[in-house]
C-alpha distance (Angstrom), angle and dihedral (degrees) to the residues before:
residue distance angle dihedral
X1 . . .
X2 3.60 . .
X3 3.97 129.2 .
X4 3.92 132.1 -132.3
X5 3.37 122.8 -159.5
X6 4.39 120.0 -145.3
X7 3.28 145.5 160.5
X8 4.20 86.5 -143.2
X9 3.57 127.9 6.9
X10 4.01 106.0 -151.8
X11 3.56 114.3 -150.7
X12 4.57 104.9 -149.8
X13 3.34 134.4 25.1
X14 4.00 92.5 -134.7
X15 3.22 135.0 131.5
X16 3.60 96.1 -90.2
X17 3.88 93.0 44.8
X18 4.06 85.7 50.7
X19 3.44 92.9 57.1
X20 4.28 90.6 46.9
X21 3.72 98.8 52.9
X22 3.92 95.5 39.2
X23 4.00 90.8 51.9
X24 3.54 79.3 47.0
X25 3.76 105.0 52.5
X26 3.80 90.6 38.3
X27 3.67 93.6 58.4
X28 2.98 118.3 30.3
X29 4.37 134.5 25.0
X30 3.86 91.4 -113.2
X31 3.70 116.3 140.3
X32 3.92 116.5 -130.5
X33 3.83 133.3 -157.5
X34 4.16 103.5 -165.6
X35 3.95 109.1 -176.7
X36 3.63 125.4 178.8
X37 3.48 149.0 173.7
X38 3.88 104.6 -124.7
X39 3.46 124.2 69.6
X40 3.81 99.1 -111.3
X41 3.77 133.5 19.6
X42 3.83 113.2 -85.2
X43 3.73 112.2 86.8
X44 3.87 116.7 -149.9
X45 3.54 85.1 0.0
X46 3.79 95.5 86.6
X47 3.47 92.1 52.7
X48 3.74 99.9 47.4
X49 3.78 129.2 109.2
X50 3.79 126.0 -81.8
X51 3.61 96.2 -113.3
X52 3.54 103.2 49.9
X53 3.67 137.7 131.8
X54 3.41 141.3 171.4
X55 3.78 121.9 -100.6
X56 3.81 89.4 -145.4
X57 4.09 119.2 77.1
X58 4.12 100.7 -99.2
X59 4.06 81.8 -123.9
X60 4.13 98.4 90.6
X61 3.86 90.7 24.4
X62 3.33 116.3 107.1
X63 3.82 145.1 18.5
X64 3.95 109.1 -13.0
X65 4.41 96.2 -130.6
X66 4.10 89.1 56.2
X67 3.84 134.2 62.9
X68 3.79 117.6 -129.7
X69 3.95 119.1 -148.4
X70 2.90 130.4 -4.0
X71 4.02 96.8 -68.5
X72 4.11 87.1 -114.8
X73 3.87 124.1 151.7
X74 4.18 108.6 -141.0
X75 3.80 118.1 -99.2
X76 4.04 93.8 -165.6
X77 3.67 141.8 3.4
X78 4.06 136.6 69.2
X79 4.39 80.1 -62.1
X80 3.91 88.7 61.4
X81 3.60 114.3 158.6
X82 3.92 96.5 3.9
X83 3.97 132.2 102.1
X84 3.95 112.8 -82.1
X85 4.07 122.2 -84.2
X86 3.68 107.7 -132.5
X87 3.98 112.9 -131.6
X88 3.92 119.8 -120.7
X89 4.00 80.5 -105.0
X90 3.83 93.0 58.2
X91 3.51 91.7 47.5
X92 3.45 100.8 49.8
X93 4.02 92.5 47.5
X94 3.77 89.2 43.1
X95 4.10 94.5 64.6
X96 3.95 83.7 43.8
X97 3.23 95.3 63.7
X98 3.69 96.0 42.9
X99 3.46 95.3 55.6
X100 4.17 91.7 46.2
X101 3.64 98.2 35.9
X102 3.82 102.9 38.9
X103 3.99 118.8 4.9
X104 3.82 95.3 43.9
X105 3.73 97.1 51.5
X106 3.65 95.3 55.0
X107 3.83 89.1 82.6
X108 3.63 78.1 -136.2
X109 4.17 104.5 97.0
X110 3.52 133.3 65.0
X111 3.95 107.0 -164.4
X112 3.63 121.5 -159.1
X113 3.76 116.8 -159.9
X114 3.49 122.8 -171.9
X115 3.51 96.6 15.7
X116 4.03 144.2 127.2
X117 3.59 134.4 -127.2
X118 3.88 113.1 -139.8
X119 3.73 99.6 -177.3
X120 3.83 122.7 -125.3
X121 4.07 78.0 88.6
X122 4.21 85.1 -69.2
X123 3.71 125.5 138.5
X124 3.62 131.6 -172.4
X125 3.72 119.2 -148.3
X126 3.88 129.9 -145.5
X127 3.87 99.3 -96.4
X128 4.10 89.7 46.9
X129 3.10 105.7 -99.4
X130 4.08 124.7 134.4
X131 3.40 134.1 -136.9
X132 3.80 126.7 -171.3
X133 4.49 106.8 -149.5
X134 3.59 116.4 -153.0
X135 3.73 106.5 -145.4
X136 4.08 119.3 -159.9
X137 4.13 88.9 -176.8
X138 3.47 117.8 30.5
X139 4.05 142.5 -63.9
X140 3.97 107.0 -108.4
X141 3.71 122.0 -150.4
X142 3.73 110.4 -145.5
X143 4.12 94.3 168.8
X144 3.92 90.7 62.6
X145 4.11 87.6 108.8
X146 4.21 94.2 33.7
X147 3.68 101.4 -167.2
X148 4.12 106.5 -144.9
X149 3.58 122.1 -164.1
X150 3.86 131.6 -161.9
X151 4.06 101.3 -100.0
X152 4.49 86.9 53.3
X153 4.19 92.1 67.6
X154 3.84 126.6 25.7
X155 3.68 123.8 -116.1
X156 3.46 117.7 -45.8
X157 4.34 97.4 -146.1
X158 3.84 118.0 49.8
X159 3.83 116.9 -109.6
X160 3.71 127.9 -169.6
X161 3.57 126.2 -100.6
X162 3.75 101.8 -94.7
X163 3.35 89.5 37.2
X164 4.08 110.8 109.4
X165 3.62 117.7 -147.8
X166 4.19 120.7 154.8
X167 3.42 139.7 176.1
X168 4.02 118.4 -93.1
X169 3.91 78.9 -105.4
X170 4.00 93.4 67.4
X171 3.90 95.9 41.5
X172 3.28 102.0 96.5
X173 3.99 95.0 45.8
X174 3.71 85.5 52.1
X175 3.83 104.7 44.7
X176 3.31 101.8 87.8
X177 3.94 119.5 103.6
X178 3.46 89.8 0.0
X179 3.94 112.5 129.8
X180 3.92 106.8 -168.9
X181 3.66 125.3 34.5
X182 4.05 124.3 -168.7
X183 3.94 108.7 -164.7
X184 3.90 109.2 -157.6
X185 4.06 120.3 -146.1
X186 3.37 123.7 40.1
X187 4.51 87.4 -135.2
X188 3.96 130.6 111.8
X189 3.57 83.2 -78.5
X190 3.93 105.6 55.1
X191 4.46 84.3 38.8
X192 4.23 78.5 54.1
X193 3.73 89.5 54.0
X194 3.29 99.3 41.0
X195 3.32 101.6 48.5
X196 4.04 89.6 43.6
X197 3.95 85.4 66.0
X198 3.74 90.5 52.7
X199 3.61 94.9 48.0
X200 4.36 87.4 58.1
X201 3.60 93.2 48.4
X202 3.78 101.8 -102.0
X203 3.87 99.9 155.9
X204 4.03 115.9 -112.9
X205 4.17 83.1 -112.6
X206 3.56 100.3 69.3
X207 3.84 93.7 54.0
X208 3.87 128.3 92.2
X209 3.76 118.0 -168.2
X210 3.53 123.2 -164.9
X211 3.53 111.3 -158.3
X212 3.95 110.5 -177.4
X213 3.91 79.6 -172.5
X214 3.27 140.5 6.3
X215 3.63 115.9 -126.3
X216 3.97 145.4 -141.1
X217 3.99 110.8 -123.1
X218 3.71 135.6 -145.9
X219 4.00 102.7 -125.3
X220 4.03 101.5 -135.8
X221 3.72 97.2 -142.9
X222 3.58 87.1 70.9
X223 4.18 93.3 58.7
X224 3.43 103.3 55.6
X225 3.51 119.7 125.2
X226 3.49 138.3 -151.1
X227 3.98 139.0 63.4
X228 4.29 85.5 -77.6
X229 3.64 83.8 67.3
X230 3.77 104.0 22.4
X231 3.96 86.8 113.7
X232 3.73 95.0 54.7
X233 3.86 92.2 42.3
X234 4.09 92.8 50.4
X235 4.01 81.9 48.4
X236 3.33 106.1 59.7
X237 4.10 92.7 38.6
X238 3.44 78.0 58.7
X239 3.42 105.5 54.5
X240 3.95 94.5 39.6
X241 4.17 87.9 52.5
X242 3.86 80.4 52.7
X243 3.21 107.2 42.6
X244 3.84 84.2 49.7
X245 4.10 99.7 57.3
X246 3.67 82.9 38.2
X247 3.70 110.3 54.3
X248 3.70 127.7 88.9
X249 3.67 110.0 -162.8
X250 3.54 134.5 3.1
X251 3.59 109.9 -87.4
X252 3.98 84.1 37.4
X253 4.27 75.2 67.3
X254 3.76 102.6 50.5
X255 3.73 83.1 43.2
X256 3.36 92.9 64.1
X257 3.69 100.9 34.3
X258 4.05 88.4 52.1
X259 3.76 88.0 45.7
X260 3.88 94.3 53.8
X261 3.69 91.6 45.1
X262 4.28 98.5 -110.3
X263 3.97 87.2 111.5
X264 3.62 125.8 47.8
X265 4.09 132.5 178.4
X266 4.15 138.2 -159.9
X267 3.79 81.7 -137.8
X268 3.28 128.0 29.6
X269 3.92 96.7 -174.6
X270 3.96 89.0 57.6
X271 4.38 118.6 74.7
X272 4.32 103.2 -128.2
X273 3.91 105.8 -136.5
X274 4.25 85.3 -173.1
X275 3.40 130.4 78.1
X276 3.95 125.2 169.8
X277 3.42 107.4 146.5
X278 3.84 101.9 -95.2
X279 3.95 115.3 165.7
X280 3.13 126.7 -147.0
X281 4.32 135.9 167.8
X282 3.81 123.8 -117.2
X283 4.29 76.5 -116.3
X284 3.71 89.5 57.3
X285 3.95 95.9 43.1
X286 3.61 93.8 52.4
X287 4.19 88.8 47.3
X288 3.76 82.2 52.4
X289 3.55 100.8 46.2
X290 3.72 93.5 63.4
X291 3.33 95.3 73.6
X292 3.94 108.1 92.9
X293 3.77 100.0 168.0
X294 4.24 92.1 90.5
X295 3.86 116.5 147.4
X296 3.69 108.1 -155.7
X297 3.60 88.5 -175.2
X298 4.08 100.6 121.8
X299 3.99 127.6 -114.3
X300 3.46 118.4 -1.8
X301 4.15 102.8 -117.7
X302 3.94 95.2 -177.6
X303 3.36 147.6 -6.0
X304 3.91 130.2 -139.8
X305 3.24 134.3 -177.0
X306 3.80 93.5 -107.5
X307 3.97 99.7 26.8
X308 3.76 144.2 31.2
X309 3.91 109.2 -137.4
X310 3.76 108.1 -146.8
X311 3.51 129.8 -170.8
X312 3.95 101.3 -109.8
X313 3.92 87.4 30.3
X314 3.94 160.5 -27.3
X315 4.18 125.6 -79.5
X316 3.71 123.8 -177.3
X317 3.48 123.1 -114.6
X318 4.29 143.5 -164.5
X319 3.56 126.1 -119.9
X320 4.15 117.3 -101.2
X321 3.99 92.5 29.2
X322 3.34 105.4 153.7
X323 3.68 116.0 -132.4
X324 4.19 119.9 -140.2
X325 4.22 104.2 -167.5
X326 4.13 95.6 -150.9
X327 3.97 94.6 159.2
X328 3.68 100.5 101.7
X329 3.95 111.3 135.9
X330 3.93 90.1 -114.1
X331 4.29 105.3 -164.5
X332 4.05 103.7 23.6
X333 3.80 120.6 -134.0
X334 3.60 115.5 -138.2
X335 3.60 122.0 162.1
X336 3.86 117.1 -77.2
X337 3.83 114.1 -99.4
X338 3.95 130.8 -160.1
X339 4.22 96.7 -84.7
X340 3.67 86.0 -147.2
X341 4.02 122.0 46.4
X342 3.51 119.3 155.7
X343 3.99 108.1 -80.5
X344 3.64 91.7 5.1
X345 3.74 147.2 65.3
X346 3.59 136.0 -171.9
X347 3.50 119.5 -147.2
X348 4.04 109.0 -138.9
X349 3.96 131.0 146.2
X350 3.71 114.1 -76.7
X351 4.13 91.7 -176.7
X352 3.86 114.4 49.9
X353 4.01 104.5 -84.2
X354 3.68 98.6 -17.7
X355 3.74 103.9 119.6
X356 3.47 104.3 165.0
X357 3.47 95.3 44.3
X358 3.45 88.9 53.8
X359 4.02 98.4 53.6
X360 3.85 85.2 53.7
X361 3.76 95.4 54.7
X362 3.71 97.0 41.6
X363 3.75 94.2 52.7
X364 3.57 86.1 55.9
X365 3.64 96.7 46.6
X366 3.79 83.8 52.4
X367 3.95 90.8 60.1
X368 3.72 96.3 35.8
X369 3.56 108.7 52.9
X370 3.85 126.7 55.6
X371 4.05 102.1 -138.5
X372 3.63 140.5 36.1
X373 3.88 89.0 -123.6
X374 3.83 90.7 65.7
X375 3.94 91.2 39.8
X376 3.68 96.3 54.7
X377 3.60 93.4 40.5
X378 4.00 85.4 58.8
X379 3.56 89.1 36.6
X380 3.83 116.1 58.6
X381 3.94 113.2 161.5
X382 3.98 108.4 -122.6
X383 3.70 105.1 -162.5
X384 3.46 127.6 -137.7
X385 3.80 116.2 -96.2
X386 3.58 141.9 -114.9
X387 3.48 117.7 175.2
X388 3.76 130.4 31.6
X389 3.82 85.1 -104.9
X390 3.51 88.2 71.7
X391 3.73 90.3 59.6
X392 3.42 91.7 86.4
X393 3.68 95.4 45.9
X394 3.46 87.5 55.0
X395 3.55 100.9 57.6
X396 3.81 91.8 44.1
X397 3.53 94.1 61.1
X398 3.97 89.1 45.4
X399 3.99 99.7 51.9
X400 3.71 84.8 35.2
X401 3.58 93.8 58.1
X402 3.71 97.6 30.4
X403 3.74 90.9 52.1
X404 4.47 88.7 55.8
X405 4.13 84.3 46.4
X406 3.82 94.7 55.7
X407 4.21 91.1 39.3
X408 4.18 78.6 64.2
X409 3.43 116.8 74.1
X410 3.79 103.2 -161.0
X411 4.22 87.7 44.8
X412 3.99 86.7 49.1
X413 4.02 85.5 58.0
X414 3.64 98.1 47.0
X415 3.28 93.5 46.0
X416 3.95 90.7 55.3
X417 3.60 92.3 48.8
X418 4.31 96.2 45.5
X419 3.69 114.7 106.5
X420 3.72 89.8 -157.5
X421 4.13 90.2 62.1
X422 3.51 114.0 97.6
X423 3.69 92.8 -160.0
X424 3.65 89.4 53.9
X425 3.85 112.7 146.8
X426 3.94 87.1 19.4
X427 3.96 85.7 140.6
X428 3.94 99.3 25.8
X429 3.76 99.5 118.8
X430 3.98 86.9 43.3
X431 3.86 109.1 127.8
X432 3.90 110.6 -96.2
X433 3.74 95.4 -124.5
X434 4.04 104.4 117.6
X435 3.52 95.6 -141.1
X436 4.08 94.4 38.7
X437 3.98 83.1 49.5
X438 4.14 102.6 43.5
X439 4.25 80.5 46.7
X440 3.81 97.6 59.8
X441 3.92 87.9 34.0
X442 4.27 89.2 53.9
X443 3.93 89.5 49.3
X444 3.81 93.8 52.1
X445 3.67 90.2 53.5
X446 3.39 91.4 43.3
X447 3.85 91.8 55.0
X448 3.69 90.4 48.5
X449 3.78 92.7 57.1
X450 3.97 92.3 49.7
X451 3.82 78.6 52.1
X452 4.07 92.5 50.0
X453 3.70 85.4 49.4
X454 3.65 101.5 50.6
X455 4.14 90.2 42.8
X456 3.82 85.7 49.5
X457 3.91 94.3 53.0
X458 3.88 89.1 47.3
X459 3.92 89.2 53.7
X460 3.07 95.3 56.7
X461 3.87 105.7 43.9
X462 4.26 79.3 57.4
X463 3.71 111.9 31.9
């Protein structure tokens, strides 16, 4: 058994572990060992379907030292007007070349495909052999929120045998010919299939969606980044803050936030009971919104040949359907951990669904600061949500945090220089007088804690 020697042993290649060790090896002299059981960096993304995309603009996705795209607005298509979605392709060949072109030639990374982590700081590489690490920092868990996608598990509901049902990954090998389609699980995924059937012409008829629940949706105009949209970003923070002091009951919120734009729905006659953050573009919701066959009947329990059993019910269905299983969990939930314990550190989102983001800012927090105290006080894990409940939870934890950033001074500046911030350049065209600045900086944390208050008093008058 042979021994490595690191300052931090990095447990997944991911996105979120990407972001970590390149933060890492940008700013500071550290020396990383990043092992992982896929054969190249990327995570889920190797495993996703062809026709995916992110919901996000590609320009704060990714590691913070390294452009993504080609920093191009869309001329056409359902994206119209808003920064480009990198494919599953793009993403994929994107943390390649970070890791060749960048992390690798530092001298200062030893990367570990296809191999396992142990524990006890032991790893296990492909041919069998194992290694013991000796870590002088700390062993970071970058597989604390495991992201599974459809085409990693097999179909969660029994179907008969000439019954065909595939993974998002096999639907366009399979499409052909075929005259009825039933997408199942109402997530980013099933909207990606859905609206990949659209885009090639298959008519809004010959689609079934089920939709276990119906879901509240990020509107993407108001998650654009950059001083082109600065306006529209500082608009709709604006309206969210006041929609939060101002509402007085829950729905009273979503009214708001649907009214203002934040919040969008496929139909606005029917209450959501998810949330997860899924984005979508007025041009995608009104692709979506054609379809009119949607079974709201639950879980799909079985499915025959002439019928899909549901959990609050029974619809008919034809012969040679083919069958798309979209209901994988997507970002897991686990319970929030201390980020920062001793010799380790687990990687989780510190802003509400913005994981890479949040790698990048808590590998500099890790550098910056001298104690875990301070670190997890700047660092408190905002998990992902599920219902639209957690809405407000989310946005607590956000202005919360946001509001301890901007009290900081140095956090406020690396905040406005990080290309993975969405509100970077918030205070750009601020006047360049320090005390001027640090004034308007103090008032909008100040107005984000009256928000945090107001949010808080709301939760608890309805949890």
């Amino acid at each position: 058994m042979t021994t490595l020697e690191t300052d931090y042993l990095v447990v997944g290649a991911g996105a979120m572990g990407m972001a970590f060790v390149d933060t890492l090896l940008t700013e500071t002299s550290a020396s990383v060992v990043l092992v992982d059981t896929g054969l190249q960096p990327g995570g889920h993304w190797l495993a996703s379907y062809p026709f995916v995309r992110l919901h996000q603009p590609s320009a704060y996705y990714g590691v913070n030292s390294r452009p993504f795209g080609d920093d191009v607005v869309d001329a056409s298509g359902w994206n119209e007007g808003f920064y480009e979605l990198a494919t599953g392709s793009e993403i994929c060949a994107y943390f390649e070349q970070v890791m060749r072109h960048q992390m690798l030639p530092t001298g200062r990374l030893t990367y570990l495909p296809m191999t396992r982590y142990l524990g006890d700081d032991r790893i296990r590489t492909l041919d069998g052999a194992e290694q013991t690490v000796t870590v002088r920092k700390r062993v970071v868990d970058a597989t604390y929120l495991l992201t599974t996608v459809p085409s990693m598990r097999p179909p969660p509901f029994p179907f008969a045998a000439d019954v065909d049902v595939v993974a998002p990954n096999d639907l366009p090998r399979n499409a052909a010919g075929r005259d009825r389609f039933t997408i199942v699980g109402a997530g980013k995924t099933g909207m990606d299939a859905c609206i990949w059937l659209l885009r090639n012409g298959i008519p809004p008829d010959r689609i079934r969606w089920v939709m276990p629940r119906d879901s509240w949706l990020m509107n993407r105009a108001t998650v654009q980044p950059g001083p082109r949209f600065m306006d529209q970003t500082r608009g709709s923070l604006g309206t969210r803050m006041q929609a939060s002091v101002e509402a007085t009951s829950l729905d009273d919120l979503f009214a708001r936030l649907e009214a203002d734009g934040n919040l969008l729905r496929i139909d606005p006659t029917v209450t959501p009971t998810m949330y997860h953050c899924a984005i979508v573009s007025l041009g995608e919701l009104e692709q979506l919104r054609r379809i009119d066959d949607v079974v709201r009947l639950g879980h799909v329990e079985k499915i025959e040949p002439d019928q899909v059993i549901l959990q609050a019910g029974t619809v008919p269905a034809e012969p040679g359907t083919l069958y798309v299983d979209c209901t994988a969990s997507g970002l897991s939930r686990p319970p929030a951990v201390p980020v920062f314990d001793d010799g380790r550190l687990v990687l989780q989102s510190v802003r509400g669904c913005q994981q890479v983001f949040s790698s990048a800012f808590i590998a500099h927090v890790e550098h910056a600061y001298g104690t875990d105290e301070e670190r997890n006080a700047l660092c408190e894990p905002v998990p992902h949500p599920d219902a639209p409940l957690d809405w407000l939870r989310v946005a607590i934890a956000d202005f919360t945090g946001q509001a301890r950033w901007l009290r900081d001074p140095e956090l406020t500046a690396w905040l406005e220089s990080a290309r993975l911030n969405i509100l970077r350049g918030m205070f750009a065209d601020l006047p360049t007088e320090p005390e001027t600045r640090r004034q308007t900086v103090d008032a909008v944390a100040g107005a984000l804690e009256s928000c945090t208050a107001s949010l808080g008093a709301l939760l608890q008058r309805v949890d």
